[in-house]
PLY file of the C-alpha trace (Angstrom):
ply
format ascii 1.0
element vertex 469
property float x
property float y
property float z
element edge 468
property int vertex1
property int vertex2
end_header
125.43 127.18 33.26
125.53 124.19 35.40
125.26 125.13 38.94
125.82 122.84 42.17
124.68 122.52 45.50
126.59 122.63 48.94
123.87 119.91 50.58
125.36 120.38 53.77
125.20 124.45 53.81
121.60 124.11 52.24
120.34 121.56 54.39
120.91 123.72 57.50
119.36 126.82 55.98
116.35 124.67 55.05
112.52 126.18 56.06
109.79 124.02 57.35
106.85 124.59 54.78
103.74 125.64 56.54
101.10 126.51 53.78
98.11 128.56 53.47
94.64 126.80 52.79
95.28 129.00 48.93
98.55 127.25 48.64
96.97 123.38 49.69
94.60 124.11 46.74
96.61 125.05 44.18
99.09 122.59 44.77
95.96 119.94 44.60
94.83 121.78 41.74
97.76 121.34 39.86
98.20 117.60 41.15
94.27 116.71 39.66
94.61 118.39 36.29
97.05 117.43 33.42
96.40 120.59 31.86
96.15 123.95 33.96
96.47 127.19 34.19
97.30 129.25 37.67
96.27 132.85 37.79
98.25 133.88 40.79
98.55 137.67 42.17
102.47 137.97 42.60
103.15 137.21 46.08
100.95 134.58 46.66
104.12 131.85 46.26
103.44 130.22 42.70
106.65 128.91 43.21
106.58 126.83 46.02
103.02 125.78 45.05
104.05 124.06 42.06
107.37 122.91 43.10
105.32 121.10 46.31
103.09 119.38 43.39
105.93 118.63 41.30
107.30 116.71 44.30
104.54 115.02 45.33
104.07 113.95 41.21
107.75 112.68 41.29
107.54 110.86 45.02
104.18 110.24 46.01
102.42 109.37 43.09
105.23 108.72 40.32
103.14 110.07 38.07
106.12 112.08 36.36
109.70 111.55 35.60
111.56 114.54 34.21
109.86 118.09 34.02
110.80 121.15 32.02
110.33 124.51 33.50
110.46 127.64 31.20
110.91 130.76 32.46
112.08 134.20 32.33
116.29 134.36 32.06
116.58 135.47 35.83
113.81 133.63 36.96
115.24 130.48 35.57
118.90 131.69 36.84
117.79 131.81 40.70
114.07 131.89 41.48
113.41 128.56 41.23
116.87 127.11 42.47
116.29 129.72 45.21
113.28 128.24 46.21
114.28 124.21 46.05
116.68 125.16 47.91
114.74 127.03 50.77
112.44 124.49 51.82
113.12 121.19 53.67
110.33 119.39 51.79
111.78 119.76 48.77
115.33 118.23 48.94
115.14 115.53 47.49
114.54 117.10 44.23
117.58 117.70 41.58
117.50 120.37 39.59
119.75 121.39 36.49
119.81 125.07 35.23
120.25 125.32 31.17
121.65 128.49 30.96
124.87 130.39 29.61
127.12 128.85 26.77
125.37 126.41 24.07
128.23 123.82 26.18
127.05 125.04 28.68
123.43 124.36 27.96
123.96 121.04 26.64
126.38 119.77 29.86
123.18 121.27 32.09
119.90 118.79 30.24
123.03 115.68 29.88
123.27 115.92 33.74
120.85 113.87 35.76
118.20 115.47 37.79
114.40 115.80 38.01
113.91 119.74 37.03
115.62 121.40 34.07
115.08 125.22 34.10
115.68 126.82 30.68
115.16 130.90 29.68
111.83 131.11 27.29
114.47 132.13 24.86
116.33 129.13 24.48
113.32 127.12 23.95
113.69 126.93 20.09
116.98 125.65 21.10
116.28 123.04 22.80
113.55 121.71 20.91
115.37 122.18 17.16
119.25 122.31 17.86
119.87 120.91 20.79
120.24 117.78 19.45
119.78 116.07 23.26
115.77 115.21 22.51
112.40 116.22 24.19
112.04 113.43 27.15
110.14 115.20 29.54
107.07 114.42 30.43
106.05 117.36 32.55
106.03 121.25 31.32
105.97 123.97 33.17
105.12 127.36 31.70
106.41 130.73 34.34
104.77 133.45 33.20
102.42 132.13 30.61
101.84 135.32 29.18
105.08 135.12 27.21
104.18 132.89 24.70
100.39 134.57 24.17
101.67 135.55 20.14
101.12 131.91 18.44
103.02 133.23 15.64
106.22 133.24 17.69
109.04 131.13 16.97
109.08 129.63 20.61
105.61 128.89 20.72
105.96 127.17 17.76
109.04 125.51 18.84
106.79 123.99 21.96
103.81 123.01 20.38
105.67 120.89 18.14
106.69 118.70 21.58
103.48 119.38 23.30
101.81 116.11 22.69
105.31 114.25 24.37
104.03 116.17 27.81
101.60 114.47 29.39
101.16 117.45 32.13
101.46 121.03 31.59
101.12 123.86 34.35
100.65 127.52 33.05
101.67 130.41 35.57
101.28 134.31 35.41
99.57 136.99 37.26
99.04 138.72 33.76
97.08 136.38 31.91
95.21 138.76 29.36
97.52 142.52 29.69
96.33 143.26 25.97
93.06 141.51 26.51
91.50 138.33 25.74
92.93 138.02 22.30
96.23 136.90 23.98
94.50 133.87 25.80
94.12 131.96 22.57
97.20 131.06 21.86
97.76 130.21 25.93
95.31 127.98 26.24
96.01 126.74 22.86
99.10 125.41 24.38
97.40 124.01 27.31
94.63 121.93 25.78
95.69 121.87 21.80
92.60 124.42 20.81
90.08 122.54 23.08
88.54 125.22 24.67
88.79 128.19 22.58
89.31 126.09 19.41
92.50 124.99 17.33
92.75 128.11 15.36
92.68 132.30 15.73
90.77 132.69 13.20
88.26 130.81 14.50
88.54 132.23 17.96
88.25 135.91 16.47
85.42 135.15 14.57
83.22 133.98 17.30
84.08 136.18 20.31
85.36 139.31 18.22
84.31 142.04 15.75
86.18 144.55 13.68
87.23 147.68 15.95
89.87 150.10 14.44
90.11 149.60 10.54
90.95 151.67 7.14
88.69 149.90 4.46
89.28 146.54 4.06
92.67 146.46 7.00
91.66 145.90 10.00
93.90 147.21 13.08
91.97 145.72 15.66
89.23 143.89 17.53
86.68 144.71 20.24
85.01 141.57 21.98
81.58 140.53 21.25
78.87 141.56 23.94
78.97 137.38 25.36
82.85 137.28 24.55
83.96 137.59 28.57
81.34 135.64 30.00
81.37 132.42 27.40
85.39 132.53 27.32
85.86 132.67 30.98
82.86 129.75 31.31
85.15 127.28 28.39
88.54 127.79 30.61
86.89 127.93 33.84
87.63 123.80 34.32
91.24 123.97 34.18
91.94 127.42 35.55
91.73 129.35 39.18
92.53 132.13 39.91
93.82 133.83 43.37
94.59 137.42 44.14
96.53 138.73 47.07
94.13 140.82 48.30
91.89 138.25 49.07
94.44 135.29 51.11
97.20 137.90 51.99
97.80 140.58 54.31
98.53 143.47 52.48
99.71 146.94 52.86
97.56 149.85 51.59
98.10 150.93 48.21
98.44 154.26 47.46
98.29 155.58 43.80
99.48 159.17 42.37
100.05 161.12 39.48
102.41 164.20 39.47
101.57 166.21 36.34
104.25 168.52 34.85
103.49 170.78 32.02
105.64 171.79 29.22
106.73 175.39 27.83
104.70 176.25 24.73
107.77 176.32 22.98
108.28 172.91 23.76
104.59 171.58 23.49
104.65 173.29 19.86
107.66 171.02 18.91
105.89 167.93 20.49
102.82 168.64 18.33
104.72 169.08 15.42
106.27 165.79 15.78
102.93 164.23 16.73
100.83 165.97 13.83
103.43 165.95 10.52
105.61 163.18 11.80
109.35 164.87 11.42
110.69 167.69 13.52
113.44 169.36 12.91
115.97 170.51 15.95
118.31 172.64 14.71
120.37 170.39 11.93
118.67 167.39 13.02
115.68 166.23 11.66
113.67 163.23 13.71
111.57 161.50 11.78
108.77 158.61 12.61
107.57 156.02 9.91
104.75 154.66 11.39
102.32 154.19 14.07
104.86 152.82 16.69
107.80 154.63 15.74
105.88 157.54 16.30
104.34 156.25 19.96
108.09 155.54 20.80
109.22 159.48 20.29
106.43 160.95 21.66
107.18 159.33 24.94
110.69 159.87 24.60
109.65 163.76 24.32
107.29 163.21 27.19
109.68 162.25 29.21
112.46 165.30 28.11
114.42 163.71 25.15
114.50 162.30 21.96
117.00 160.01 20.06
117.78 161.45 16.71
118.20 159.27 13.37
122.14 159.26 14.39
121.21 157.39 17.83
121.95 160.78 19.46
119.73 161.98 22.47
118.35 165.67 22.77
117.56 167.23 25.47
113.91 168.46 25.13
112.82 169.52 29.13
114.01 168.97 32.40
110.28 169.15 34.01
110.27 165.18 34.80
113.60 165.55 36.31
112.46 168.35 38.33
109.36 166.53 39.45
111.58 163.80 40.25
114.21 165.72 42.43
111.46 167.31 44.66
109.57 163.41 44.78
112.96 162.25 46.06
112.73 165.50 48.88
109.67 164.14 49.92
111.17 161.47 50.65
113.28 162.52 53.38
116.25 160.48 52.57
114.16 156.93 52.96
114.96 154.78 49.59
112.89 155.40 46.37
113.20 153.08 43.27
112.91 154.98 40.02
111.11 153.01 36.89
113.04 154.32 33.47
112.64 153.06 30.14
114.50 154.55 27.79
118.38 154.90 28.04
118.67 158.41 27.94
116.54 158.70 30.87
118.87 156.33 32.59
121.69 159.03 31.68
119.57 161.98 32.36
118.26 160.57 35.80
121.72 159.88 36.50
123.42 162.95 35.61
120.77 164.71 38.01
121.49 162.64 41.02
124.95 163.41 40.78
124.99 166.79 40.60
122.63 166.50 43.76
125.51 164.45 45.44
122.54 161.87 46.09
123.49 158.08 46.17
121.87 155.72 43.24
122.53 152.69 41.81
121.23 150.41 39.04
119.66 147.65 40.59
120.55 144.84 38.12
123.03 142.82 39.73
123.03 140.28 43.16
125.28 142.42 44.51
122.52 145.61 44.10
119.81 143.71 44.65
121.73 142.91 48.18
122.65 145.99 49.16
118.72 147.27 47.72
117.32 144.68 50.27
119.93 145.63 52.83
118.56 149.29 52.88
122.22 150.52 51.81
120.90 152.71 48.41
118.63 155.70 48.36
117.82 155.56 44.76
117.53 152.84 42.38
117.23 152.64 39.62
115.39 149.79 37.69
114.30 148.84 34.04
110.88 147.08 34.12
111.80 144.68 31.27
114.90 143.56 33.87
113.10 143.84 36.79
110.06 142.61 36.24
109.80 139.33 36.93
111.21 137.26 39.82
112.77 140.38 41.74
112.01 140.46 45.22
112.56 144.29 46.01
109.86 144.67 49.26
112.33 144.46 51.97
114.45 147.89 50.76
111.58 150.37 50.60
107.98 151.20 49.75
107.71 153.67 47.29
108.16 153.24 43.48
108.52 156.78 41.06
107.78 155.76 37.29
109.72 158.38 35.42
109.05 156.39 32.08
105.82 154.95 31.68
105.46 151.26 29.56
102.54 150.46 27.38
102.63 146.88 29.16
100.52 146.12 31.69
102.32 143.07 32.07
105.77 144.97 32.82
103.70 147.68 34.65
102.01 145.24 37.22
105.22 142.93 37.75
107.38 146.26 38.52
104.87 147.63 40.87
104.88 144.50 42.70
108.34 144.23 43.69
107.55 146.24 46.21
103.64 145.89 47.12
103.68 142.27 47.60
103.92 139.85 50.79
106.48 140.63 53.14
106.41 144.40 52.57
107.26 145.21 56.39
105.63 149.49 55.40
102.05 149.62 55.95
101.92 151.67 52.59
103.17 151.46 49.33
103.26 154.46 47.61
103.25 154.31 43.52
103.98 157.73 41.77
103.57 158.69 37.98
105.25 161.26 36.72
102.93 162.45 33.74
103.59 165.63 31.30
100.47 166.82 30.86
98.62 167.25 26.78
101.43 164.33 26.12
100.81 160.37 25.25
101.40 160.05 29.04
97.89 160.51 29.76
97.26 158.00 26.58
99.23 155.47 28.36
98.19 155.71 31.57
94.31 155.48 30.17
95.08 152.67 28.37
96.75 150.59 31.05
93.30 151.18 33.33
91.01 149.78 29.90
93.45 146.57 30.20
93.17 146.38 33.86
89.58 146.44 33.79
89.38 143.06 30.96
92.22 141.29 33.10
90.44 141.98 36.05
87.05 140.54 34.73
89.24 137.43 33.53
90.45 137.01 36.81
87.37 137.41 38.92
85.65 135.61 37.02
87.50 132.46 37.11
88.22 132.98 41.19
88.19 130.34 43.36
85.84 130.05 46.85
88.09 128.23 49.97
85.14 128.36 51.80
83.81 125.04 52.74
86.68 123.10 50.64
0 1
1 2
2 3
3 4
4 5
5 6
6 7
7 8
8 9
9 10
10 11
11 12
12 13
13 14
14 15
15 16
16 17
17 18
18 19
19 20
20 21
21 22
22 23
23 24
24 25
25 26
26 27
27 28
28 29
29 30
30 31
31 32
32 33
33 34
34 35
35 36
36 37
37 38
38 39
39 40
40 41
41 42
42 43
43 44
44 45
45 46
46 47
47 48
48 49
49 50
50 51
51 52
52 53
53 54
54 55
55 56
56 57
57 58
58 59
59 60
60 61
61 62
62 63
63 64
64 65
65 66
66 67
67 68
68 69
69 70
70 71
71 72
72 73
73 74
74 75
75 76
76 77
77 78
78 79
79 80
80 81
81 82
82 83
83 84
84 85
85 86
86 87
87 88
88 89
89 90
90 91
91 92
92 93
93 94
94 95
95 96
96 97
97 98
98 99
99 100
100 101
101 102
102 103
103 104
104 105
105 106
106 107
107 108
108 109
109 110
110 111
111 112
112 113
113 114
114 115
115 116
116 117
117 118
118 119
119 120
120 121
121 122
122 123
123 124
124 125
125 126
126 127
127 128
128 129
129 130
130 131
131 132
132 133
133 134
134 135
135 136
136 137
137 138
138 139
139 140
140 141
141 142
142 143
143 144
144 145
145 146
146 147
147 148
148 149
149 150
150 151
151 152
152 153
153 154
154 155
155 156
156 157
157 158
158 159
159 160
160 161
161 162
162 163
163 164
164 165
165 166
166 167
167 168
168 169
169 170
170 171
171 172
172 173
173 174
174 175
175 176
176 177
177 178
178 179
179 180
180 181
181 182
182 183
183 184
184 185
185 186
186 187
187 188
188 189
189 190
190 191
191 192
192 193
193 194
194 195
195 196
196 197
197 198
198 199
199 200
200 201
201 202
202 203
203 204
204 205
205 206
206 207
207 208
208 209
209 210
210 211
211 212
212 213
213 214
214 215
215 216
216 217
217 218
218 219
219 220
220 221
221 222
222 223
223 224
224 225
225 226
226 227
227 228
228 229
229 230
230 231
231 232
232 233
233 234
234 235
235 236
236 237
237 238
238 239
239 240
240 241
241 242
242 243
243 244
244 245
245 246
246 247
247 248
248 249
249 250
250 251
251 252
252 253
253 254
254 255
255 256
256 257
257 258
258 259
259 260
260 261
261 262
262 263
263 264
264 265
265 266
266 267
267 268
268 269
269 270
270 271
271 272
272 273
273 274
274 275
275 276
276 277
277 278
278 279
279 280
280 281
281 282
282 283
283 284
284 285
285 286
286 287
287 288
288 289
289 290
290 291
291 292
292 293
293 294
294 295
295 296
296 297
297 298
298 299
299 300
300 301
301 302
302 303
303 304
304 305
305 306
306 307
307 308
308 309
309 310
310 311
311 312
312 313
313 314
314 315
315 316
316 317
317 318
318 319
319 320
320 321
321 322
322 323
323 324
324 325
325 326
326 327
327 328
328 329
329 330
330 331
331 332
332 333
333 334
334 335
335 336
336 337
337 338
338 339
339 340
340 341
341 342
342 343
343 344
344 345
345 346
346 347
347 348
348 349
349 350
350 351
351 352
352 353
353 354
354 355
355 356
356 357
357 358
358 359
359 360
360 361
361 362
362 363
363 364
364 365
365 366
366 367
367 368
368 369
369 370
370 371
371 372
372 373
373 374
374 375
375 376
376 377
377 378
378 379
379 380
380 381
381 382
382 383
383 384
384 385
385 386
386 387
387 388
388 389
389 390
390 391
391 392
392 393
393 394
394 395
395 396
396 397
397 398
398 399
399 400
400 401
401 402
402 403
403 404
404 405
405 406
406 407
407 408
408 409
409 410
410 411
411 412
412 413
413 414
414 415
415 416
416 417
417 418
418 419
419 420
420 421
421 422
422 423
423 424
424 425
425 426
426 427
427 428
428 429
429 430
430 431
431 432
432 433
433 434
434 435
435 436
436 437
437 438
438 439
439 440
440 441
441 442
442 443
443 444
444 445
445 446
446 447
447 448
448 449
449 450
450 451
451 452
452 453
453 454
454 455
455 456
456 457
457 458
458 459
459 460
460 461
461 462
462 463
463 464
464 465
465 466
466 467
467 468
């Protein structure tokens, strides 16, 4: 949708922009390269960083005339508007949000401004239906992990227009959460294959070898012994890297995993499931047809129900819902935001709190997200695919439970810092898991410290030095 500005009312509520030595950096960074990436630890201001740059681009140098900036839906609904519109520095830019209705959309890029903010999933859109043509000369990627599967259809879609950009800028925090497969295609759409060469194959065959494989299939691959070293060298020109620890105040961190252990009634019906793939429940049979289908129930079990073929949920074990009631004790009544995944654990969670006459919400709307921020809810509840990205949670508590666990580091990392991130006013954020023990919990949790440990050599290793800049 096409949204306007009150000048008047944002004028007056307009910040003086005082930035960090990080911030000058980047935004030089970003102002000296036509192609780079920016590694930034949420909380560092990404935002404002590359909005400054864009500004200076547009009025200082008029180097660029119209820039596209992709981004996650609610991201592209009210971070960066949010953010234009905070800042005195900034407003004389125009932006235009293409969002909502295709009419909608297409009223939005026909209006006149300097920034057009589109959703990642409208970029096919624009680039093959929209019929309005690519005339920007500027693109910037948020959250540049989202487009690391060059098979997609929007990354695709944008390298088709690439070459009509003369200036790209690539954002995330997240840059390799499945490892440094993903940065091919990421850096493909940076420099057109430059660095880490035009095709996968090519890519895999010089940094990778065979891992997990039946005969001739191959499942996956492990890097070579010079993979990390040699990649991170070929990007290191057009990429830094900045984590908070390092420029930002922080609070401490705190870390902890609440193990709950099933009957051996129950555990026997989990095994079943995990080693003959079908269980039966009374009439209902659950089945699971491959590798992920059969990830997906396990975790639903792990976490105390399972969907049956009929879309109905089962009700396996309350031992995560216990764990969770006496977490929320320990609480003491100060607010607690709860990490689900699946929807029965949303019903489940829920159901509990209710019959505990405790206060909860879902915090997916302004109006929660307000009231969140305002310290006016005890529990909420949040989705890490919704929340994400571009929430800013840190001013309505400190402590996060994850009653579902995600296989995405991405999602993992970006929910976890909507709380420990600048501005957090607690000098500790606390970060529970809730983990059934002999369960793919303890799979999932392991696996999201092995990607933790390549992203974090990725991002140390491309780390920038302030000192004596």
């Amino acid at each position: 949708c096409l949204l306007s500005r009150g000048l008047g009312d944002v004028y007056k509520r307009q910040m003086k922009y005082i930035p960090h030595n990080y911030q000058i950096y980047a935004t030089e960074f970003i102002e000296n390269h036509n192609e780079s990436a920016i590694l930034l630890s949420m909380g560092l201001g990404k935002t404002i960083i590359t909005l400054t740059a864009i500004n200076d681009l547009l009025f200082d140098s008029f180097d660029v005339n119209k820039v596209l900036i992709i981004a996650p839906l609610r991201v592209a609904k009210t971070t960066w508007k949010d953010e234009i519109e905070k800042w005195g520095h900034l407003k004389l830019l125009k932006y235009s949000i293409v969002v909502g209705t295709e009419l909608e959309r297409i009223s939005a890029l026909k209006t006149k401004a300097d920034i057009y903010i589109i959703n990642r999933e409208n970029v096919s859109w624009l680039v093959e239906e929209s019929g309005c043509g690519f005339k920007f000369d500027m693109i910037v990627v948020d959250e540049l992990s989202s487009f690391k599967n060059g098979k997609s259809k929007r990354f695709q879609s944008l390298m088709k227009v690439r070459p009509l950009a003369k200036r790209i800028v690539g954002l995330t925090g997240t840059p390799a959460s499945n490892g440094l497969m993903d940065l091919w295609s990421e850096y493909k759409l940076l420099d057109y294959g430059k660095r880490l060469g035009r095709f996968i194959t090519h890519y895999r065959n010089n940094y990778f070898a065979p891992d997990r494989r039946n005969g001739t299939i191959i499942y996956s691959y492990k890097p070579l012994p010079f993979a990390e070293e040699t990649i991170y060298d070929k990007i290191s020109d057009i990429t830094i890297s900045m984590t908070s620890n390092d420029y930002l105040q922080m609070p401490d961190l705190i870390k902890n995993e609440v193990k709950v252990e099933m009957s051996e009634e129950e555990l026997t019906k989990y095994k079943a499931l995990q080693n003959d793939l079908v269980l039966s429940l009374g009439d209902d049979d659950i089945s699971a047809s491959s590798a992920g289908v059969l990830s997906n129930k396990l975790s639903q079990m792990a976490n105390g129900a399972i969907y049956t073929e009929d879309h109905i949920s089962l009700n396996i074990h309350n031992r995560k819902l216990d764990a969770l009631e006496d977490l929320i004790e320990q609480a003491y009544g100060k607010p607690v935001l709860v990490a689900y995944w699946f929807k029965h654990d949303l019903e489940r969670i829920s159901k509990r709190l209710k019959e505990l006459n405790i206060p909860f919400e879902e915090i997916k709307t302004e109006s929660a997200i307000r009231k969140w921020n305002e310290g006016k809810v005890q529990v909420g509840l949040i989705h890490p695919a919704s929340a994400g990205h571009g929430l800013n949670l840190q001013s309505g508590g400190s402590t996060l439970i994850w009653f579902g666990l995600t296989w995405s580091l991405e999602l993992y990392e970006q929910t976890n810092a909507r709380l420990y991130r600048q501005g957090q006013k607690a000098s500790t954020v606390v970060i529970e898991h809730i983990i059934t023990k002999g369960t793919i919990d303890e799979e999932i949790i392991k696996a999201l410290e092995r990607k933790d440990c390549v992203q974090g050599a990725l991002i140390n290793a491309v780390k920038v030095s302030l000192k004596g800049r």
